[in-house]
TORKOL-4160 file (C-alpha; in steps of 0.2 Angstrom, whole numbers, padded with zeros to 4 digits, m for minus):
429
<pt num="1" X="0524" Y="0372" Z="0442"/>
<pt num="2" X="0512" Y="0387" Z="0445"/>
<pt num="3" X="0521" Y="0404" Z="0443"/>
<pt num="4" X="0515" Y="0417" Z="0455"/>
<pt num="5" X="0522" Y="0434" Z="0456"/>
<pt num="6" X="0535" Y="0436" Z="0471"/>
<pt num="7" X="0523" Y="0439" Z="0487"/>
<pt num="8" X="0524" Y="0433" Z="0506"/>
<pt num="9" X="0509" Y="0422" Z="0500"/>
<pt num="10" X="0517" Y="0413" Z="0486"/>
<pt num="11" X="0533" Y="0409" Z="0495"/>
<pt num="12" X="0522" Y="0401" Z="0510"/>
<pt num="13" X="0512" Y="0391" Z="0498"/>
<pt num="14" X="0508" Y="0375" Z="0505"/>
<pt num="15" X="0502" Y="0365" Z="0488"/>
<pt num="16" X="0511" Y="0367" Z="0472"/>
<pt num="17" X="0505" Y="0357" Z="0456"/>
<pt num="18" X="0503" Y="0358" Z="0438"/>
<pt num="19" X="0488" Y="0360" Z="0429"/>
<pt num="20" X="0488" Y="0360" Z="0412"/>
<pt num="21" X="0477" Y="0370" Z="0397"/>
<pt num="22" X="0462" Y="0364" Z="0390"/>
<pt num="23" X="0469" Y="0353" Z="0373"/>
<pt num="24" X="0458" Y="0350" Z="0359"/>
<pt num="25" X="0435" Y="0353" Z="0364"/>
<pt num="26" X="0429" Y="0350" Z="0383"/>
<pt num="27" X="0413" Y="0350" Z="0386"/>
<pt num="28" X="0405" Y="0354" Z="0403"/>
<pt num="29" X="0387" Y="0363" Z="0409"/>
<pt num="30" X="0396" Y="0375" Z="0417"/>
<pt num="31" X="0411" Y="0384" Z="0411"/>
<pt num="32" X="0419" Y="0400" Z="0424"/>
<pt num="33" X="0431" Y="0411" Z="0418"/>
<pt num="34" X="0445" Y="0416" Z="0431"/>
<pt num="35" X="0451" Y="0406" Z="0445"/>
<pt num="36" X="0450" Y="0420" Z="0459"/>
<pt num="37" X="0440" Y="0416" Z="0476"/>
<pt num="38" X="0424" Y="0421" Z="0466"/>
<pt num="39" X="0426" Y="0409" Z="0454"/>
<pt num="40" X="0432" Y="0396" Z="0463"/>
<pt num="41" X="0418" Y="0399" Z="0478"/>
<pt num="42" X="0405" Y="0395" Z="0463"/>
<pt num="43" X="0413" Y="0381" Z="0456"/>
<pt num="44" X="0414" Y="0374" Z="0470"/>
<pt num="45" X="0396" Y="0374" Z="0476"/>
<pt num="46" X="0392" Y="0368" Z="0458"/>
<pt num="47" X="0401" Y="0355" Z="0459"/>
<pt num="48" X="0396" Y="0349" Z="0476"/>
<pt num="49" X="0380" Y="0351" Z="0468"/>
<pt num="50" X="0385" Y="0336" Z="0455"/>
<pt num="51" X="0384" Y="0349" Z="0442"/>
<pt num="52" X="0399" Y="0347" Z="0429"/>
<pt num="53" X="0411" Y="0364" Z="0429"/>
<pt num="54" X="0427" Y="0371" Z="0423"/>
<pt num="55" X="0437" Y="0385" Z="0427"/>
<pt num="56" X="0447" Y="0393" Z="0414"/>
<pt num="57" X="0463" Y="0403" Z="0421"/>
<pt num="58" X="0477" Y="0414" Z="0413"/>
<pt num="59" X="0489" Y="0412" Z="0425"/>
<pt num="60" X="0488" Y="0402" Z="0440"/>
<pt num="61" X="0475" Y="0397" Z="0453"/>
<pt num="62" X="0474" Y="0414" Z="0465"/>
<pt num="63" X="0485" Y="0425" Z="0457"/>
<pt num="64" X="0477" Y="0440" Z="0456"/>
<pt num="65" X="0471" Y="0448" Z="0471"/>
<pt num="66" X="0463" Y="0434" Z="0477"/>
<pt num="67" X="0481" Y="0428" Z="0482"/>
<pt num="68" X="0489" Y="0445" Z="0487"/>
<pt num="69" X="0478" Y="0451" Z="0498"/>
<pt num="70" X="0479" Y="0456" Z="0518"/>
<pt num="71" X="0470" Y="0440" Z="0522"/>
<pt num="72" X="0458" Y="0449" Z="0530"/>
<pt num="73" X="0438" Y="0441" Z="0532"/>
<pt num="74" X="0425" Y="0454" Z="0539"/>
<pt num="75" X="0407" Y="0461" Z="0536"/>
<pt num="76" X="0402" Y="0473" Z="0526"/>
<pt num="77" X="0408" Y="0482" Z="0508"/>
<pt num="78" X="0417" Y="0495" Z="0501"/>
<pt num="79" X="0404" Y="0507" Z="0502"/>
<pt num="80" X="0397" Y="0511" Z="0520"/>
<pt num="81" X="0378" Y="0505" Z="0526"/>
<pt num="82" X="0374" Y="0524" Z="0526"/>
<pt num="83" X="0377" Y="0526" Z="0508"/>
<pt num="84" X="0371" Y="0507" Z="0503"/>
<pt num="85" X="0354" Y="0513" Z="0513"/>
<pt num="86" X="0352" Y="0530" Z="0505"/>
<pt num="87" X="0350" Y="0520" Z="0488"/>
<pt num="88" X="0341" Y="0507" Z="0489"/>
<pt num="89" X="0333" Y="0511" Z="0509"/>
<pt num="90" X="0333" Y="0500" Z="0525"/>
<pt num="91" X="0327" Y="0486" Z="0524"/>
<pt num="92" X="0336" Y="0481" Z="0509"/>
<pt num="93" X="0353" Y="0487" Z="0514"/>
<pt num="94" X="0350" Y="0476" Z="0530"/>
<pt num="95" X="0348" Y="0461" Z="0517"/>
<pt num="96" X="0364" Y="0464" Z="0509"/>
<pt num="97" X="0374" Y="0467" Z="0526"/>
<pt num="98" X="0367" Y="0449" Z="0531"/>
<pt num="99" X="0374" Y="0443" Z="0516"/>
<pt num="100" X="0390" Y="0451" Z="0519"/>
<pt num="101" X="0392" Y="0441" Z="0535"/>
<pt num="102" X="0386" Y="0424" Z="0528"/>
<pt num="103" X="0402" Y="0427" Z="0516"/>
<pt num="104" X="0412" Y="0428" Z="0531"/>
<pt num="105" X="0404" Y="0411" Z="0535"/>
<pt num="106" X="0407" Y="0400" Z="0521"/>
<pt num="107" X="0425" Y="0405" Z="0524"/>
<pt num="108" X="0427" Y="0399" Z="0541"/>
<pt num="109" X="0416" Y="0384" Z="0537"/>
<pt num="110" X="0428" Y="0380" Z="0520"/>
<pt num="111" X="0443" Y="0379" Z="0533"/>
<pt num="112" X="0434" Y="0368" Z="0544"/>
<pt num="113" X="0426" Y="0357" Z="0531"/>
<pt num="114" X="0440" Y="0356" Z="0519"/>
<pt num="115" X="0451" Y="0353" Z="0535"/>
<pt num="116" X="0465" Y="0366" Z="0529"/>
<pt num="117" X="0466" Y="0376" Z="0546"/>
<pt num="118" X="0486" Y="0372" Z="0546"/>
<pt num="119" X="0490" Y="0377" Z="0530"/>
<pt num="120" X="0477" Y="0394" Z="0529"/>
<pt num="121" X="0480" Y="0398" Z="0547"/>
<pt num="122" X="0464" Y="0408" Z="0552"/>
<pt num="123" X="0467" Y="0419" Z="0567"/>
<pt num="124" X="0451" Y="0428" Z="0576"/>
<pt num="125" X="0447" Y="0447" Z="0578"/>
<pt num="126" X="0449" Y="0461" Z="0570"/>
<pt num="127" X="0454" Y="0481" Z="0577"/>
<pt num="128" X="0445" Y="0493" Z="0568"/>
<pt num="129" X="0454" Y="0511" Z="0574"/>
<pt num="130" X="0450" Y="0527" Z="0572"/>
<pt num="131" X="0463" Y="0540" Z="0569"/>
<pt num="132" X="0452" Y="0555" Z="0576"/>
<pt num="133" X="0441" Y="0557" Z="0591"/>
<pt num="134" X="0427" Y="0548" Z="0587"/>
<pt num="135" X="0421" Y="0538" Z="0601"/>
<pt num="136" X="0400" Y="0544" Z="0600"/>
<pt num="137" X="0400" Y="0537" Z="0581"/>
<pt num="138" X="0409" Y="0519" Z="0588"/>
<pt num="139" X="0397" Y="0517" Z="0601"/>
<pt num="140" X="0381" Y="0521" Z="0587"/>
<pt num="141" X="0389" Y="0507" Z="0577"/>
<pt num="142" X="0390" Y="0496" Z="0590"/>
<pt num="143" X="0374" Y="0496" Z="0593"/>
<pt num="144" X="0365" Y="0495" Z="0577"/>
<pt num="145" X="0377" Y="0481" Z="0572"/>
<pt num="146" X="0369" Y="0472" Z="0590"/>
<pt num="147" X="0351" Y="0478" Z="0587"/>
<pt num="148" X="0348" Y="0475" Z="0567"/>
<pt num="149" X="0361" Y="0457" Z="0567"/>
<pt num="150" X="0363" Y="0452" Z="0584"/>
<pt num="151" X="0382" Y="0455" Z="0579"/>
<pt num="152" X="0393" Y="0459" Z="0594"/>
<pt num="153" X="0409" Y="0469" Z="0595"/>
<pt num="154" X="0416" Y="0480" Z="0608"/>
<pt num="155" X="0421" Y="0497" Z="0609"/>
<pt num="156" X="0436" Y="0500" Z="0615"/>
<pt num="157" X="0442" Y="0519" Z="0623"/>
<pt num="158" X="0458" Y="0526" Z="0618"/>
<pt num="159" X="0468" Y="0522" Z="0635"/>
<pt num="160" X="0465" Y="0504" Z="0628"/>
<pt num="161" X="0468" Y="0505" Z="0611"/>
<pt num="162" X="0485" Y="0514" Z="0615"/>
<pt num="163" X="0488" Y="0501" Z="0626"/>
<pt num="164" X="0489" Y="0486" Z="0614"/>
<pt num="165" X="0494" Y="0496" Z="0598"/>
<pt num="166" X="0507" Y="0509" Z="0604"/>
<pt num="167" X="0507" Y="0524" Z="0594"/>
<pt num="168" X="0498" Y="0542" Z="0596"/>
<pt num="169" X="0490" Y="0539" Z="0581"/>
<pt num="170" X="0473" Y="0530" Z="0585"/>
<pt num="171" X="0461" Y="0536" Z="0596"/>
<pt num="172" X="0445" Y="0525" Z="0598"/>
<pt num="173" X="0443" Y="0508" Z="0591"/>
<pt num="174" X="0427" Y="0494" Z="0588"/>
<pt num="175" X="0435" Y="0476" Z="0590"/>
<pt num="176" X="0427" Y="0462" Z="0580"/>
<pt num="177" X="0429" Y="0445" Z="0586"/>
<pt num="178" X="0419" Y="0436" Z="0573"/>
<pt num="179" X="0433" Y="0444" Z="0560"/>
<pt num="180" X="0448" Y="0433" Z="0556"/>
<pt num="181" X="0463" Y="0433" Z="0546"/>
<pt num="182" X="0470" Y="0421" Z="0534"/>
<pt num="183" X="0484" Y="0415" Z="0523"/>
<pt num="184" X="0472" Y="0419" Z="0505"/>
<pt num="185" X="0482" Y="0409" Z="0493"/>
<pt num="186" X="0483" Y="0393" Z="0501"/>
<pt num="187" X="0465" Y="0395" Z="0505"/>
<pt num="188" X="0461" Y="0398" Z="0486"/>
<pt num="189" X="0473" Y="0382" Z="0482"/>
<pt num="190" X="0463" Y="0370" Z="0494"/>
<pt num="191" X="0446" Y="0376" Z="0485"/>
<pt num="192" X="0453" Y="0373" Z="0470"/>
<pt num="193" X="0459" Y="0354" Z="0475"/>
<pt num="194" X="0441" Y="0352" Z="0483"/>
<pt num="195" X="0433" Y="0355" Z="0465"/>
<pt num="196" X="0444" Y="0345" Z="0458"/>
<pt num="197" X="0441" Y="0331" Z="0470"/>
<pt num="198" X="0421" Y="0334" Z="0466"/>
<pt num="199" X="0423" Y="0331" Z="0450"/>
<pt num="200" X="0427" Y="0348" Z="0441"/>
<pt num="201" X="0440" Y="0353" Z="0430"/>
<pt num="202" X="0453" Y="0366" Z="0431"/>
<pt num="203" X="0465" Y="0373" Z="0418"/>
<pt num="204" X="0479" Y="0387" Z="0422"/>
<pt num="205" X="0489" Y="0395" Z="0407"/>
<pt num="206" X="0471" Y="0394" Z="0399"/>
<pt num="207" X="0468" Y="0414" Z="0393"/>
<pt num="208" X="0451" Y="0415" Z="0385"/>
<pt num="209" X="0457" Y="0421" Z="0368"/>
<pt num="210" X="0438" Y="0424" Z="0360"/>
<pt num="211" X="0420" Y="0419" Z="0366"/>
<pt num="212" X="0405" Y="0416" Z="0357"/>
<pt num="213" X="0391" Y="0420" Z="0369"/>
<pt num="214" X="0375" Y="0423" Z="0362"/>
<pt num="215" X="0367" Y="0404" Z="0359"/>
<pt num="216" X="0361" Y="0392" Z="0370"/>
<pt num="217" X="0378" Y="0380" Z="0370"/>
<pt num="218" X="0392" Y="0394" Z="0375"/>
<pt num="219" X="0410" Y="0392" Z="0368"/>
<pt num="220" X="0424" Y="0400" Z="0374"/>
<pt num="221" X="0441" Y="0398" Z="0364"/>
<pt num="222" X="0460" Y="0396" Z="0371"/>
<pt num="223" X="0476" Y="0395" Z="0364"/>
<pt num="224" X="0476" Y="0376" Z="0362"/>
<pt num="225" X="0458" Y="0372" Z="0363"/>
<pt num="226" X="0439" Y="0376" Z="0369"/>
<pt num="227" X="0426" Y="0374" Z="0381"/>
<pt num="228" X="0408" Y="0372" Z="0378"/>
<pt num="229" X="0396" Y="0375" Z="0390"/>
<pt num="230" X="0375" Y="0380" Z="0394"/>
<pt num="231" X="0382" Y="0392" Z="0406"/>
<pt num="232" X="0398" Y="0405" Z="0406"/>
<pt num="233" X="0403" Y="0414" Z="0423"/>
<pt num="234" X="0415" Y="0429" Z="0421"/>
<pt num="235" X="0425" Y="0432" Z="0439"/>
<pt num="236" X="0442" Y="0439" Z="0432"/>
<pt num="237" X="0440" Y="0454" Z="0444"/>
<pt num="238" X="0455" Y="0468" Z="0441"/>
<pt num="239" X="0460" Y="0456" Z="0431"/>
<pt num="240" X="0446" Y="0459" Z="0417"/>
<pt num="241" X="0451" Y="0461" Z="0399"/>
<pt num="242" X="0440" Y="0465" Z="0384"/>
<pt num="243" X="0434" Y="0449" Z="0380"/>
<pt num="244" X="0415" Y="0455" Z="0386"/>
<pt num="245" X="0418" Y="0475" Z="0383"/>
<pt num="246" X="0403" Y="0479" Z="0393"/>
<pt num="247" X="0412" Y="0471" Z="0407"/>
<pt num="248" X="0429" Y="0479" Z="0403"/>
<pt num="249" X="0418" Y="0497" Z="0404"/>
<pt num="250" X="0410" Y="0492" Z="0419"/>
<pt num="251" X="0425" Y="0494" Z="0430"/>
<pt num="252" X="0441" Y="0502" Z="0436"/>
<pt num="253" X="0457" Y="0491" Z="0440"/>
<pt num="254" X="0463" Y="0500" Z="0455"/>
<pt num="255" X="0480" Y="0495" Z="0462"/>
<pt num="256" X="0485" Y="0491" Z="0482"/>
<pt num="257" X="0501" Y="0488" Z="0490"/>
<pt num="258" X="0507" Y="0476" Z="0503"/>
<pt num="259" X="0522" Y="0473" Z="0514"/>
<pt num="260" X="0532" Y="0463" Z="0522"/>
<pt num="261" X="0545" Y="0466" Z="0534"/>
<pt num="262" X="0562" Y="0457" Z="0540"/>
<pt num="263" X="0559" Y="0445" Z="0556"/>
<pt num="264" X="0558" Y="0454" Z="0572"/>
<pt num="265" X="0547" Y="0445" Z="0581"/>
<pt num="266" X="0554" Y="0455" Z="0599"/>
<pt num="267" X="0554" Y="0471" Z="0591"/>
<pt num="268" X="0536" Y="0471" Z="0585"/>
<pt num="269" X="0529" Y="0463" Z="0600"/>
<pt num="270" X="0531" Y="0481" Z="0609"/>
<pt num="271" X="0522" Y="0491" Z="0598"/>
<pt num="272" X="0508" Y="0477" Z="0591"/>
<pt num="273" X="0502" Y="0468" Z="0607"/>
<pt num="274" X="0491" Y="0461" Z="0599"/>
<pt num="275" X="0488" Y="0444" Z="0584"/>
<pt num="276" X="0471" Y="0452" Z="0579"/>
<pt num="277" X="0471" Y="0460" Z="0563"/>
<pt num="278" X="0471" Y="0480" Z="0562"/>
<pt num="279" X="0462" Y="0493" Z="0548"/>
<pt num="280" X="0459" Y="0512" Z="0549"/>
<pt num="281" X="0447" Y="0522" Z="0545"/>
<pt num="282" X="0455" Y="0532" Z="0533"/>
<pt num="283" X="0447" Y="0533" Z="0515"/>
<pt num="284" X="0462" Y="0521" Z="0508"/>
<pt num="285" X="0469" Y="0515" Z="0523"/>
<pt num="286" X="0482" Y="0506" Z="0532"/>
<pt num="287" X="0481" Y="0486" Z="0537"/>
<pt num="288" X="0491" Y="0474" Z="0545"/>
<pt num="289" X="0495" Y="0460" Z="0553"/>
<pt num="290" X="0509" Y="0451" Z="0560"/>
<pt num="291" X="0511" Y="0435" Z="0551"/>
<pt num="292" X="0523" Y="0419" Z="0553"/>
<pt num="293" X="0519" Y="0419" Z="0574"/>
<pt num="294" X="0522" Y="0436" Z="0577"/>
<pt num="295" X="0539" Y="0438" Z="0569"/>
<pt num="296" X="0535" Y="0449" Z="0554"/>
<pt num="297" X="0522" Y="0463" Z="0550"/>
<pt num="298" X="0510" Y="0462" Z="0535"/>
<pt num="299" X="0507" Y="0481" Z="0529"/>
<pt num="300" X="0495" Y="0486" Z="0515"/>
<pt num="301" X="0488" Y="0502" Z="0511"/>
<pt num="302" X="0485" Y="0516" Z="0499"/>
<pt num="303" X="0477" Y="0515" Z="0483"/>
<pt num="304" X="0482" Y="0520" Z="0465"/>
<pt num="305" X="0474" Y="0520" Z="0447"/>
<pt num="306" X="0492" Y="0518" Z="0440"/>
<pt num="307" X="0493" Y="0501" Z="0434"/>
<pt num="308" X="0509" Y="0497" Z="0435"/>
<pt num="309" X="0520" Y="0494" Z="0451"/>
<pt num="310" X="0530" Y="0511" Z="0457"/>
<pt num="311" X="0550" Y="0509" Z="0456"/>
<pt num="312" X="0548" Y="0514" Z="0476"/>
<pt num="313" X="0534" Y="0505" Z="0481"/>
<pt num="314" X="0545" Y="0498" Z="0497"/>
<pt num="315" X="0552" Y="0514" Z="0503"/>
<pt num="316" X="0533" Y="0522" Z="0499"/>
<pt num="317" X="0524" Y="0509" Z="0510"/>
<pt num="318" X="0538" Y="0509" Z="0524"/>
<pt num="319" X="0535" Y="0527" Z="0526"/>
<pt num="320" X="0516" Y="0524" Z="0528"/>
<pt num="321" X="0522" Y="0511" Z="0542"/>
<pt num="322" X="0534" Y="0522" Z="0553"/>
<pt num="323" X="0523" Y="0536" Z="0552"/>
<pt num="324" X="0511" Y="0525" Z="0562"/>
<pt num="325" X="0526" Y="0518" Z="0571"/>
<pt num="326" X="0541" Y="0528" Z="0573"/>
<pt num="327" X="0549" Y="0515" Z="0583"/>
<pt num="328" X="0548" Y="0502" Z="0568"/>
<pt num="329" X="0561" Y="0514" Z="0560"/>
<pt num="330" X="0576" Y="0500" Z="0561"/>
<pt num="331" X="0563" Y="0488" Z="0552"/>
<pt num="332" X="0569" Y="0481" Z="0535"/>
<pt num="333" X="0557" Y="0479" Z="0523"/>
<pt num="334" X="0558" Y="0461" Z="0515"/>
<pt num="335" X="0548" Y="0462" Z="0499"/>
<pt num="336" X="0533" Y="0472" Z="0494"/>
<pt num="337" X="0522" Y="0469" Z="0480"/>
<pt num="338" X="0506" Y="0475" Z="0474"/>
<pt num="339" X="0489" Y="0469" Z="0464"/>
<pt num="340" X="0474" Y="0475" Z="0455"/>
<pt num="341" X="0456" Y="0475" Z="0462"/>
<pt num="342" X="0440" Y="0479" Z="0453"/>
<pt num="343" X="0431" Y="0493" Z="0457"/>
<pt num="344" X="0415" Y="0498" Z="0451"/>
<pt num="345" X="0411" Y="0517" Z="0454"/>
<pt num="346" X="0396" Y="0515" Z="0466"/>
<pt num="347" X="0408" Y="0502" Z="0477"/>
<pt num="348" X="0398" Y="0489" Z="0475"/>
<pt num="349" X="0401" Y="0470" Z="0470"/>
<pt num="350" X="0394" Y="0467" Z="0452"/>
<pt num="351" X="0385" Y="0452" Z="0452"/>
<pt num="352" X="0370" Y="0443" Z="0441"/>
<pt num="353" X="0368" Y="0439" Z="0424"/>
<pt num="354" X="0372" Y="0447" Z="0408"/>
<pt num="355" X="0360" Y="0436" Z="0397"/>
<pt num="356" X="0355" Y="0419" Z="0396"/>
<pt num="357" X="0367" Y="0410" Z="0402"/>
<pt num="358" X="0378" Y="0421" Z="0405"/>
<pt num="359" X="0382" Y="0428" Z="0423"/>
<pt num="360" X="0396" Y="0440" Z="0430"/>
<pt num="361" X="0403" Y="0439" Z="0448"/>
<pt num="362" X="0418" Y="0454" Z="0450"/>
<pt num="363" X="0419" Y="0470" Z="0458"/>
<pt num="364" X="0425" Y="0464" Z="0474"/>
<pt num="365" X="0439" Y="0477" Z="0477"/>
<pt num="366" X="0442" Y="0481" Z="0498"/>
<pt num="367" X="0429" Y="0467" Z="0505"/>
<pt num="368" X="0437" Y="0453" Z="0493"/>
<pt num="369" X="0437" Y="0437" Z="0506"/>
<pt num="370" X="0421" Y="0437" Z="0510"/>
<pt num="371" X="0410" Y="0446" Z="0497"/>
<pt num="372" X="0419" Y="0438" Z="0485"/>
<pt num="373" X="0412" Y="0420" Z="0495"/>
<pt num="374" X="0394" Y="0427" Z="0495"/>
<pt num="375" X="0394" Y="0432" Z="0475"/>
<pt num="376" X="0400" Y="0415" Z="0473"/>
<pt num="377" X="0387" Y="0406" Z="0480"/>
<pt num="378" X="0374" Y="0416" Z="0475"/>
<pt num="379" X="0377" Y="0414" Z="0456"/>
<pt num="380" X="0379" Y="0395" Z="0459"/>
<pt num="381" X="0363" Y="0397" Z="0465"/>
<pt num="382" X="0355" Y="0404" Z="0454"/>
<pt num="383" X="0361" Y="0393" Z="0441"/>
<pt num="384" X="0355" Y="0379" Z="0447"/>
<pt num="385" X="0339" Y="0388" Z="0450"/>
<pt num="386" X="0340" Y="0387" Z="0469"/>
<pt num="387" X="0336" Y="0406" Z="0476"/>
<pt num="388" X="0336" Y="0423" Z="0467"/>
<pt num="389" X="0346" Y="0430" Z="0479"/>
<pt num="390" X="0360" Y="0438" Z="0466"/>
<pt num="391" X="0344" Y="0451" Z="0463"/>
<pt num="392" X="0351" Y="0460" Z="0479"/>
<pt num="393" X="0365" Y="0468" Z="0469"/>
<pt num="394" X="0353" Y="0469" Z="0455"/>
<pt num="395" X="0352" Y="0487" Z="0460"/>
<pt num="396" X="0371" Y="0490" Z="0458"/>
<pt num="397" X="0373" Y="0487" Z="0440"/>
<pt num="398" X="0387" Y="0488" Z="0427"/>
<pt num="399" X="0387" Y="0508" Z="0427"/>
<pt num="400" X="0399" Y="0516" Z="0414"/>
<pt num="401" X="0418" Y="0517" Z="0422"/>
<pt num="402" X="0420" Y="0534" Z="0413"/>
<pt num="403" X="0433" Y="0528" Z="0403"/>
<pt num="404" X="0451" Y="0538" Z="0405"/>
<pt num="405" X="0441" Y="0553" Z="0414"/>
<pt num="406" X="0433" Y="0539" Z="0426"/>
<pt num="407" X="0451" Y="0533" Z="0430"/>
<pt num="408" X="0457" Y="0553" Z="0433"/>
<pt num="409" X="0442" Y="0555" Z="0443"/>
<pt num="410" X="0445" Y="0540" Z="0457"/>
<pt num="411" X="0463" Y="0547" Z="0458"/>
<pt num="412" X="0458" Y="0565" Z="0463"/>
<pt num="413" X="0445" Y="0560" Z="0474"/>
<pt num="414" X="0456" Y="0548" Z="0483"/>
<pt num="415" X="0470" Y="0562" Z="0484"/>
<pt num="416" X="0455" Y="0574" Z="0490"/>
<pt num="417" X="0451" Y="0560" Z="0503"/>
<pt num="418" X="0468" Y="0559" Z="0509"/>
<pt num="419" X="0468" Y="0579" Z="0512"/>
<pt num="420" X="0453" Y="0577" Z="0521"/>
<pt num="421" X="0458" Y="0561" Z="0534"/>
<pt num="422" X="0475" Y="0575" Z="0535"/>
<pt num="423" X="0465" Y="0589" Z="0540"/>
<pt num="424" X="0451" Y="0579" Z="0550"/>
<pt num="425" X="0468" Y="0571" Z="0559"/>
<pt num="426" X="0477" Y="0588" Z="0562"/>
<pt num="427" X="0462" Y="0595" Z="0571"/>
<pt num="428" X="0459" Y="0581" Z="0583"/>
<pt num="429" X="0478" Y="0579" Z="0586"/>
């Protein structure tokens, strides 16, 4: 049986089943390395396409942070429409914001094709809250997402923000209804069972130990045997080891911590009044959710280059939480756990081809659910030479992750960004 790390996820799987390594050669067109959402998103649509795929996975089927994730599924990136215009202009940031919400739509339409809504649990909307008066900037928002992608969400004043999330804290808020939330590794599971059901193959336990990548028949070698394939996708996201450097190099594995709490389904009902999914705007910011019908809160948040999960990463996180709501105070925290995401430095997903033959699909860290859809698809397609639609990212390459002075360097800007959210806080207070 499938091993996954200790999480809310993995006790709430709903499908458990072996899948053995690859033994002796395999031969497919398509080989994918890493059974995250990425890889399992193009795989899928290969397969559906009658092409013949196999995923290879280390561990399990949606253990990384494809299974340990907020469950969140909204628009957008990591790095803000502002920024993303300022490089590559208007129009073409408009391009890749539609993108962003196509993602959002494969997801919803997996659930409802795949017919797993009772295992992956979807829930609508999404409250985007401000910790500083910022009500003229929410109102511009609302409108440009309106004007440029007919895409409606409402702003909310503070009197109703504090009314449904009771603490001091927030001030305005932007409140997405086309945003849901989800259970993320039994979605990844059923994805997994529907390529399988098409046809393709998956192996868990399967680490890629060595890969010969240059000719036209790529082979990628494991422990107890091989896989040879026209086409090799890497999608190991955080995850990504040195078996393509230039990948390893391209990146920063960057750690995020979630919670969740004891049941107290009475007790969090007074200060979250709401089942809608809710994020700050902080730099690295807190998100919840109250999961299993409202009687336990979901809590991720803050953001580390440290590897390696702290000795306190329970009583750090519970501290974020009752400093957003002091009257959670009494609220034990269950289990707590943590994962690595992929983040390149210009925050933005890293996508298209490395060679002939020879595509990556990572860099998915923040927007996982559904930009991690979106890359999925559009590497499928252009393998089976369907659209060139993967060139959007062209322009966000695989930019030199500055080694150990690129990882101190994401650590002391995110400490310099929590020093600004303090002091942007304490003067609006």
């Amino acid at each position: 049986m499938p091993r996954y790390p200790d999480t809310f996820y993995a006790r709430t799987v709903a499908t458990r089943r072996d899948r053995p390594p690859p033994r002796g050669q395999v031969e497919v067109e398509i080989c994918i390395v890493g059974g995250g959402l990425a890889g399992l998103t193009c795989a899928y649509e290969l397969a559906r396409a009658g092409r013949s795929v196999a995923i290879l996975e280390a561990e399990a089927v949606g253990w990384g942070a494809s299974g340990r994730n907020g469950g969140f599924v909204g628009a957008g990136y990591s790095r803000g429409h502002a920024s993303i215009a300022r490089a590559v202009g208007e129009d073409e940031a408009r391009a890749l914001h539609r993108l962003s919400i196509e993602g959002m739509h494969i997801v919803s339409d997996m659930i409802r094709d795949l017919d797993v809504a009772a295992s992956v649990s979807p829930l609508p909307g999404k409250i985007a809250a401000v910790r500083y008066d910022s009500g003229d900037r929410l109102q511009r928002t609302r409108e440009r997402l309106a004007r440029d992608y007919g895409y409606e969400v409402d702003f909310w004043p503070r009197e109703q923000v504090r009314e449904i999330l009771r603490t001091p804290s927030y001030h305005q808020a932007l409140f997405d209804p086309n945003s849901f939330h989800i259970h993320p590794l039994n979605y990844a599971r059923a994805i997994a069972e529907a390529i399988e059901a098409a046809g393709g193959l998956i192996y868990e336990d399967a680490r890629v130990v060595s890969a010969e990548l240059s000719g036209a028949q790529k082979r990628l070698v494991t422990a107890g045997g091989s896989v040879s394939a026209q086409h090799v996708v890497i999608a190991c996201g955080g995850y990504t080891d040195n078996l393509v450097p230039k990948l390893r190099s391209s990146h920063l594995p960057i750690a995020t911590y979630v919670l969740t709490t004891e049941a107290a389904p009475e007790a969090l009902a007074e200060v979250i009044r709401t089942r809608a999914a809710v994020s700050d705007d902080r730099r690295a910011g807190d998100y919840y959710r109250l999961v299993e019908d409202g009687a336990r809160l979901l809590w991720g948040g803050r953001i580390t280059t440290r590897t390696s999960e702290p000795h306190n990463l329970a009583a750090m996180l519970r501290q974020t939480m009752i400093s957003t709501y002091p009257q959670l105070a009494g609220l034990k925290v269950e289990m707590a756990w943590s994962g690595l995401m992929s983040y390149a430095r210009h925050l933005m997903p890293q996508i298209g081809r490395l060679g002939p033959g020879v595509w990556h699909c990572m860099g998915f860290g923040g927007h996982g659910l559904n930009t991690t859809a979106i890359g999925g698809r559009v590497v499928a397609e252009g393998i089976l030479d369907a659209t060139d639609r993967h060139r959007h990212f062209a322009p966000f390459g695989l930019v030199w992750n500055g080694g150990p002075f690129g990882t101190a360097a994401v650590q002391a800007t995110y400490w310099s960004y929590q020093l600004a959210d303090w002091w942007r806080e304490r003067k609006t207070a």
